[in-house]
C-alpha positions as CSV (number, residue, x, y, z in Angstrom):
1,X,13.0,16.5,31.0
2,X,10.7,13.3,30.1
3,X,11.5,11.3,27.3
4,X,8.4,9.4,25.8
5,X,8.2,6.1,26.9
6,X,7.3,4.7,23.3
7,X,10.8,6.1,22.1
8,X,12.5,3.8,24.6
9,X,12.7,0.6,21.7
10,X,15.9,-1.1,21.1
11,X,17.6,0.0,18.0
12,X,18.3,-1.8,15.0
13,X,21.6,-3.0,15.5
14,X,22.9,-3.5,12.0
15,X,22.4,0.7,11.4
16,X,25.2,0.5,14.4
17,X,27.2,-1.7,12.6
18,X,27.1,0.2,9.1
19,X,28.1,3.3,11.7
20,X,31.6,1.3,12.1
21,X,31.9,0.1,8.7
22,X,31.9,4.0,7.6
23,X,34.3,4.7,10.6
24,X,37.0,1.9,9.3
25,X,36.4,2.9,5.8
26,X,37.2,6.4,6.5
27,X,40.4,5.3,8.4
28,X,41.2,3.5,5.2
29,X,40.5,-0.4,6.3
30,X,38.9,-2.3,3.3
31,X,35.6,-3.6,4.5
32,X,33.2,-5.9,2.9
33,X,29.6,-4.8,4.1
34,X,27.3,-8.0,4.2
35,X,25.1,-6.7,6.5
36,X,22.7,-4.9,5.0
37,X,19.8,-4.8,2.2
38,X,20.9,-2.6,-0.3
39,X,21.5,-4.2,-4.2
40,X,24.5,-3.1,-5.6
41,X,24.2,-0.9,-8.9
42,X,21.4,1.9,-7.8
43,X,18.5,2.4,-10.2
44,X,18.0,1.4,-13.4
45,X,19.9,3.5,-16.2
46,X,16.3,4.6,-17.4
47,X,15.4,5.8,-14.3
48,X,18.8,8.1,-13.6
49,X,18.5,9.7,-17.5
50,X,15.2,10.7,-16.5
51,X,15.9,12.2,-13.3
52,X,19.3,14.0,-14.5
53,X,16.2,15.4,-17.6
54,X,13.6,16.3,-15.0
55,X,16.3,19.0,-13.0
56,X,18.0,19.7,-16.0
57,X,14.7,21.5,-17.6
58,X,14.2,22.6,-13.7
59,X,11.1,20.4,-13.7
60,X,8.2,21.9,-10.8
61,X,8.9,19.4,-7.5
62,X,6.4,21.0,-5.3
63,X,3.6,19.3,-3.2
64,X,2.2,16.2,-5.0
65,X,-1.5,15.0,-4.0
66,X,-1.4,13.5,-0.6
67,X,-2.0,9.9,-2.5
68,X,0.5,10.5,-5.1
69,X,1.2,11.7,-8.7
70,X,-1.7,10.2,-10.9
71,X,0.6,9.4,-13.5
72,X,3.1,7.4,-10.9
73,X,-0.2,5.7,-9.5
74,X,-1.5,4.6,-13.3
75,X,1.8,3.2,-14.0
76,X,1.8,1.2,-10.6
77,X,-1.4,0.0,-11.4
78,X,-0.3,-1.1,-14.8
79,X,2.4,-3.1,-13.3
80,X,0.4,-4.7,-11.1
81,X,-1.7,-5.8,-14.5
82,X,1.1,-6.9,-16.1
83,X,3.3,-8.9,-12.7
84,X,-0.1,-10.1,-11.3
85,X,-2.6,-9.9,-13.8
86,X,-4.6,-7.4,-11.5
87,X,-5.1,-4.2,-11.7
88,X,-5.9,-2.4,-8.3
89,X,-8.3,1.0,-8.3
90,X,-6.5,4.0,-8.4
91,X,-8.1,5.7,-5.3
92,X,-6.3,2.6,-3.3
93,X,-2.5,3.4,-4.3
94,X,-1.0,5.9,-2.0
95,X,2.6,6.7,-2.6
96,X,4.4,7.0,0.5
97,X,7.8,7.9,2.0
98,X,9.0,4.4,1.3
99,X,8.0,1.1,2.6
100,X,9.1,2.7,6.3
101,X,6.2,5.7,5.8
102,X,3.9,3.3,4.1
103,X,4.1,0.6,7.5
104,X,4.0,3.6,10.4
105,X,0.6,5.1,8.1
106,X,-0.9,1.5,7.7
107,X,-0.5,1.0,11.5
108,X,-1.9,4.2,12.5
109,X,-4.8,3.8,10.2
110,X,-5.3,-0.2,11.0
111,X,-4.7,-0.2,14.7
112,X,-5.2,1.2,18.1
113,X,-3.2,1.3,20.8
114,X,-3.7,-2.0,22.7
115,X,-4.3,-3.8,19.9
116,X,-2.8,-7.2,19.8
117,X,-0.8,-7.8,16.5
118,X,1.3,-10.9,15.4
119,X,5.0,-11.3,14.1
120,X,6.6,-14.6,12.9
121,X,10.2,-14.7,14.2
122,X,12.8,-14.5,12.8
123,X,11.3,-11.0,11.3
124,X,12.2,-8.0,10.1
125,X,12.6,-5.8,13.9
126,X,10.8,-2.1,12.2
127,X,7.4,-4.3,12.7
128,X,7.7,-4.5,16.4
129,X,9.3,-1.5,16.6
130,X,6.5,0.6,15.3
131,X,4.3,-0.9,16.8
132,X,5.1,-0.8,20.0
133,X,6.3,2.7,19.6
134,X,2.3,3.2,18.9
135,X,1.0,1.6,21.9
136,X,0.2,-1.7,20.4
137,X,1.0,-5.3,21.9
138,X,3.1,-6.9,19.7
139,X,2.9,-11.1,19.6
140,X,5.8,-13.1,18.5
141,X,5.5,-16.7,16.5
142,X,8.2,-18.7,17.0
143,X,8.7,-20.0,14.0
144,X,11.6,-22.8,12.4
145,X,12.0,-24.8,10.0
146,X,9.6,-27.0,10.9
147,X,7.3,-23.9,9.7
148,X,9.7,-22.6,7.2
149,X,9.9,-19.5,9.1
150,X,6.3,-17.9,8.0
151,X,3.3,-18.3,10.3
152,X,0.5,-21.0,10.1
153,X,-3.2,-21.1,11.1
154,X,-1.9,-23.5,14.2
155,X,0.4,-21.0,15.6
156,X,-2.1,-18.1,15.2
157,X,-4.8,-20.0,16.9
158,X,-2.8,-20.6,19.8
159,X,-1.7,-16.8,20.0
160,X,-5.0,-15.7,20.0
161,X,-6.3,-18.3,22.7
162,X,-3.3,-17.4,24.7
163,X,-3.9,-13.8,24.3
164,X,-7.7,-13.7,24.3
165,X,-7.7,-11.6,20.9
166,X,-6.1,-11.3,17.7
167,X,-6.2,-8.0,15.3
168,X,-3.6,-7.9,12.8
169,X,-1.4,-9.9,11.6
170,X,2.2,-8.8,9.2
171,X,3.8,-11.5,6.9
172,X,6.4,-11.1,4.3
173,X,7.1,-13.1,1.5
174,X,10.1,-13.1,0.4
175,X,11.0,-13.0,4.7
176,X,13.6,-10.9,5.8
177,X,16.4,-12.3,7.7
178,X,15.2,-16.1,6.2
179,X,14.2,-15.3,2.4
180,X,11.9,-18.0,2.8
181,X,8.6,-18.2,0.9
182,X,4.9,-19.1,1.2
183,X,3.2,-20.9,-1.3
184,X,0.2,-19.9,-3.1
185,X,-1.9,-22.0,-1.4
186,X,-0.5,-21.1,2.0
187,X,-0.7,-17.4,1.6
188,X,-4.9,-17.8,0.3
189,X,-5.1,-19.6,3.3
190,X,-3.6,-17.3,5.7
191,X,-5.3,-14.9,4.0
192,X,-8.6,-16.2,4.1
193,X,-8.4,-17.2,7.9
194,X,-7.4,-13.5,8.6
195,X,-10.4,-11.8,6.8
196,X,-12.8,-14.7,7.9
197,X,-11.4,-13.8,12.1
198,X,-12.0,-9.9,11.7
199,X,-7.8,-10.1,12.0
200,X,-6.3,-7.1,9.5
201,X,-3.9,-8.4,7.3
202,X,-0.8,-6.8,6.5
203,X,1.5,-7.9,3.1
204,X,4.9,-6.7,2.8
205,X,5.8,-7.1,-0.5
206,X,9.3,-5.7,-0.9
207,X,11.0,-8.5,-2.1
208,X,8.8,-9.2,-4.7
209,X,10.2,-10.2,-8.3
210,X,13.3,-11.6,-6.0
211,X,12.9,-15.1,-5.9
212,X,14.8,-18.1,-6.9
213,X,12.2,-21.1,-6.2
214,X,9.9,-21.3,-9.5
215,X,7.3,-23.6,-6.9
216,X,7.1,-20.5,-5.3
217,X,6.4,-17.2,-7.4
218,X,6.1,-14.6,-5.8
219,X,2.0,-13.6,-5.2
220,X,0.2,-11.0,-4.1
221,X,-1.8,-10.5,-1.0
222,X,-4.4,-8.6,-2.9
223,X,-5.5,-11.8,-5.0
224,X,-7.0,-13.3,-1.7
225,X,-8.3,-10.4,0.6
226,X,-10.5,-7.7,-0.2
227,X,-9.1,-6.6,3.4
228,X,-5.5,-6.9,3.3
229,X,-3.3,-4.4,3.4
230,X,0.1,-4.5,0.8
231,X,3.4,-2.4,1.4
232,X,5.7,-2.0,-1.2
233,X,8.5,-0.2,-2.3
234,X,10.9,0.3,-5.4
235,X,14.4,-0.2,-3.2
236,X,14.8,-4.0,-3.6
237,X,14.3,-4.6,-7.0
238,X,15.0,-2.0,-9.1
239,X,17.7,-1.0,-6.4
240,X,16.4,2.6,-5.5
241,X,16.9,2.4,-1.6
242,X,18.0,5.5,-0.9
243,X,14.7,7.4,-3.5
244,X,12.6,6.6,-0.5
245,X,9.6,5.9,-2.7
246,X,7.0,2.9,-1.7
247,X,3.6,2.4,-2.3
248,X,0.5,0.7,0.0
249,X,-2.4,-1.0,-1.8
250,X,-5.7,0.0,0.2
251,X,-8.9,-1.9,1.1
252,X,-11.9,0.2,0.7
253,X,-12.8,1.3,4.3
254,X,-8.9,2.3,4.8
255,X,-8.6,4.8,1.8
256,X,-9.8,8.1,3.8
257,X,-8.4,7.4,6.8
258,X,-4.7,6.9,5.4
259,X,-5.3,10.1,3.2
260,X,-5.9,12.1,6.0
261,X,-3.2,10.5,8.1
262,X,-0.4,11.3,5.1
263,X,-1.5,14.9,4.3
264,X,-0.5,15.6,8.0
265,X,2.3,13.3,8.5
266,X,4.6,13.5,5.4
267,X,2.4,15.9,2.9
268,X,3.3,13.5,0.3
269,X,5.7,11.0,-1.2
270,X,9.6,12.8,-2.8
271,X,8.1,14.3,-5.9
272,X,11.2,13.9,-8.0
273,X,11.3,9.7,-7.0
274,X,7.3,10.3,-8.5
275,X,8.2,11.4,-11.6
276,X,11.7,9.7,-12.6
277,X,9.8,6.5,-11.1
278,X,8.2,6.4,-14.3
279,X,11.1,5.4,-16.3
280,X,10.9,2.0,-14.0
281,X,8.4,0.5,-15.6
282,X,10.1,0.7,-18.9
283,X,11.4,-3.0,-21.1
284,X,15.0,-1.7,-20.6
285,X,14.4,-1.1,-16.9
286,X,12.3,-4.5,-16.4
287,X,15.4,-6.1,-18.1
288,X,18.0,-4.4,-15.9
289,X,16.2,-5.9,-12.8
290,X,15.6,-9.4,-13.8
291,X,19.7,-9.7,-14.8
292,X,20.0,-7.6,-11.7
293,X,17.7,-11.3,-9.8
294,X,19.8,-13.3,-11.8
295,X,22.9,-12.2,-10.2
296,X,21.8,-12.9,-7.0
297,X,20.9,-16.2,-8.2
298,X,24.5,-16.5,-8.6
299,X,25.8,-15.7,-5.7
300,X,23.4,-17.3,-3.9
301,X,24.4,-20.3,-5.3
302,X,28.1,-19.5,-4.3
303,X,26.7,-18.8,-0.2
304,X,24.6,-22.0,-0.3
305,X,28.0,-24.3,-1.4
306,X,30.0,-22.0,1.4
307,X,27.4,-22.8,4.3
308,X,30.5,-25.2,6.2
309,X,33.0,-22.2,5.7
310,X,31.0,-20.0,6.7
311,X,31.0,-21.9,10.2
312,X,27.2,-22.2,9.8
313,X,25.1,-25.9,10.6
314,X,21.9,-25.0,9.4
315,X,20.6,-22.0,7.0
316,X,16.5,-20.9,6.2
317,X,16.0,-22.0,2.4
318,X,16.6,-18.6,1.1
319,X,13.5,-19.1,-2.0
320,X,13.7,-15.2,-2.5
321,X,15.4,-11.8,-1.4
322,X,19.1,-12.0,-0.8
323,X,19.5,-13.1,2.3
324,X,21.3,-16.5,4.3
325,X,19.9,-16.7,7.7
326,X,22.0,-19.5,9.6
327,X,22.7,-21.0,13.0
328,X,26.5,-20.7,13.7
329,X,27.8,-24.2,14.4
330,X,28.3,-25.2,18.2
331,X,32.1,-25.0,18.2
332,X,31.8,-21.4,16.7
333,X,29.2,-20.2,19.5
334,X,31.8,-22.0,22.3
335,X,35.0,-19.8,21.4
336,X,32.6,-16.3,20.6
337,X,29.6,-17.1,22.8
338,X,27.3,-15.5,20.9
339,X,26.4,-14.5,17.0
340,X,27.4,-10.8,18.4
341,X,30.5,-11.6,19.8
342,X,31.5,-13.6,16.8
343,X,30.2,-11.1,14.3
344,X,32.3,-7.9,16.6
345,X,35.4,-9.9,16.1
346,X,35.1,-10.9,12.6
347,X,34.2,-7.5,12.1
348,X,37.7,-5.8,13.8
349,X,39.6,-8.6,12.4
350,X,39.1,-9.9,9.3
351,X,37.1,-6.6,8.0
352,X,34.0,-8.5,7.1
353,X,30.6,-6.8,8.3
354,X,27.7,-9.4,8.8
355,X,24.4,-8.7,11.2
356,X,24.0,-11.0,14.3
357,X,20.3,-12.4,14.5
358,X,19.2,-11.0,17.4
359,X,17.5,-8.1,15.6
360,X,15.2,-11.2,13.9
361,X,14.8,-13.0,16.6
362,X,14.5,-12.2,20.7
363,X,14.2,-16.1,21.3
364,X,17.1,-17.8,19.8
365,X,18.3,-15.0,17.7
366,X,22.1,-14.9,19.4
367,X,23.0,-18.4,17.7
368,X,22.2,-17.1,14.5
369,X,23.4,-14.5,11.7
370,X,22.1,-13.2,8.5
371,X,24.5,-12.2,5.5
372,X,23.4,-10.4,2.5
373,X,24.8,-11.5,-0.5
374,X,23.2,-8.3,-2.5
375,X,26.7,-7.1,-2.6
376,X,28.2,-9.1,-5.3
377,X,29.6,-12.3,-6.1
378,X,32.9,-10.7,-5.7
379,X,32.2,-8.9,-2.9
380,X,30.8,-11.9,-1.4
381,X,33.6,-14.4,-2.6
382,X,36.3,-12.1,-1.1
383,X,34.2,-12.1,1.9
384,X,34.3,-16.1,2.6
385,X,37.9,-16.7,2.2
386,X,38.0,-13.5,4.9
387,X,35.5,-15.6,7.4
388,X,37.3,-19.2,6.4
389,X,40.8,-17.5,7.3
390,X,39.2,-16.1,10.8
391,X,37.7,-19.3,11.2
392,X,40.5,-21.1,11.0
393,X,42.8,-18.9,13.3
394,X,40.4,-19.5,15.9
395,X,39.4,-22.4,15.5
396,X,42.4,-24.7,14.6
């Protein structure tokens, strides 16, 4: 029987590798799991008392509205008041299955198949994923350090004289695999070229409230486009991955078109994440999160001084998220030959998971890795002296 040819795009590799991790776990083998974004500690306290409340009194979770719970949107929008000192409409917030649901809806409604849409690499691989899975044509920056890892108005004139047409473009800020950052000025910028070019902006904000460079807080796509489209999602940091609950932030002439898409796609967003959501936006819950940043700080710190034991000779700058994105040294990539053969054998024998960068990256992604340090100092300390011990076996 035929199988679509938009399902045939390559998997994300580091779901295969959490796949072994549970397997060695299960067979008893203490593994330390660096290789994915998930903050240790779950949701804030507030946020659990309210949920175990809501079944206890056998609260109503039917259908929601397609956009959301108005109470869940008012509170978003009073967030966004009091993070950004802006305060979108309500008839622009759509809750969505998470930031995944919000990203395949904003495509759907932004795009049509043979549309041409940019992606700085290293990236986050779900953007090319989905949309070539939709029929779009998907156009790679290369970007380095030079560039800090996020695109500039000098590579996206060159992709669209190369490709004869530019329509969308997706950043992140806080980047995952790097972490890196753009500035305020170079996100009005980027954001002013795309709306100026007819080119659809796309935000995604997950990491925001993550970051670690005070020159570079994160900001808001929203400030500088009336036509820029923000995803968003409560799993990074307040810590409620597996809630599946994000958000998008509309323009104007997208609002119908994404409400019809959703009531036929998903219905509407988990109604219990809607309600116990609430309890987010509490002091208590604002306070959990920002020791919760502050401990990544920390380790961050500890993976930054580790960079040489790591076997690593040059990393992104990590401003935000929890991420190290690095280039294995040149004596490590002679004895494995590649990020995945190095990260397969640290995996079987020294029990430490990390995520090989050629998910990020289909240029020059095999010399590189990304470890996520949202684990744990411990986790993460216990983790290094695993990877120096390997290192050293091998290596001499």
């Amino acid at each position: 029987m035929k199988v679509a040819t938009r399902a045939q795009i390559p998997g994300f590799e580091v779901m295969s590798i959490v796949d072994k991790v549970t397997a060695m776990r299960a067979e008893g083998q203490d593994v330390i799991s660096l290789c994915v974004g998930e903050p240790g500690g779950g949701a804030p306290h507030a946020v659990n008392e309210l949920a175990a409340r809501l079944h206890a009194e056998q609260s109503e979770f039917g259908y929601t509205p397609t956009r959301g719970l108005t109470s869940t949107r008012l509170a978003l929008a009073g967030h966004y008041q009091h993070r950004y000192g802006l305060r979108p409409q309500l008839e622009n917030i759509v809750m969505t299955t998470g930031s995944s649901g919000a990203f395949q809806l904003a495509f759907l409604a932004a795009f049509d198949a043979g549309d041409v849409v940019a992606l700085a690499r290293p990236g986050y691989p779900a953007y090319a994923n989905i949309l070539s899975a939709l029929g779009l044509k998907v156009i790679d920056l290369p970007t380095g350090a030079a560039e800090r890892y996020q695109p500039t108005i000098e590579l996206l004139e060159a992709a669209r004289t190369a490709h004869g047409r530019l329509d969308g473009l997706v950043i992140a800020s806080p980047n995952n695999p790097t972490g890196t950052m753009l500035s305020e000025a170079e996100l009005e910028t980027l954001a002013s070229w795309c709306h100026t070019n007819g080119v659809r902006l796309i935000s995604d904000e997950i990491y925001h409230g993550i970051e670690f460079d005070p020159t570079r807080a994160s900001m808001t796509a929203l400030k500088y486009s009336s036509s820029a489209i923000v995803v968003s999602s409560f799993s990074k940091y307040w810590g409620m991955t597996g809630w599946r609950l994000g958000w998008l932030l509309l323009p104007d002439d997208l609002v119908d078109a994404v409400d019809a898409l959703a009531s036929s796609l998903a219905l509407c967003a988990p109604a219990p994440a809607q309600q116990a959501v609430l309890a987010a936006f509490e002091e208590s819950s604002y306070a959990e999160a920002k020791a919760r940043v502050a401990e990544f700080a920390r380790t961050r710190a500890l993976v930054l001084d580790s960079v040489e034991q790591l076997g690593l000779s040059e990393v992104a700058p990590a401003d935000g998220a929890f991420y190290l994105y690095g280039r294995l040294n040149d004596r490590v990539l002679a004895r494995f030959d590649s990020a995945h053969g190095f990260c397969t054998q640290l995996l079987g024998e020294a029990q430490v998971a990390l995520t090989p960068g050629g998910d990020f990256d289909p240029f020059t992604g095999e010399q590189y890795i990304r470890l996520s340090f949202a684990a744990g100092y411990g986790q993460v300390q216990r983790a290094i002296g695993r990877v120096q011990e390997f290192l050293s076996r091998h290596l001499g």
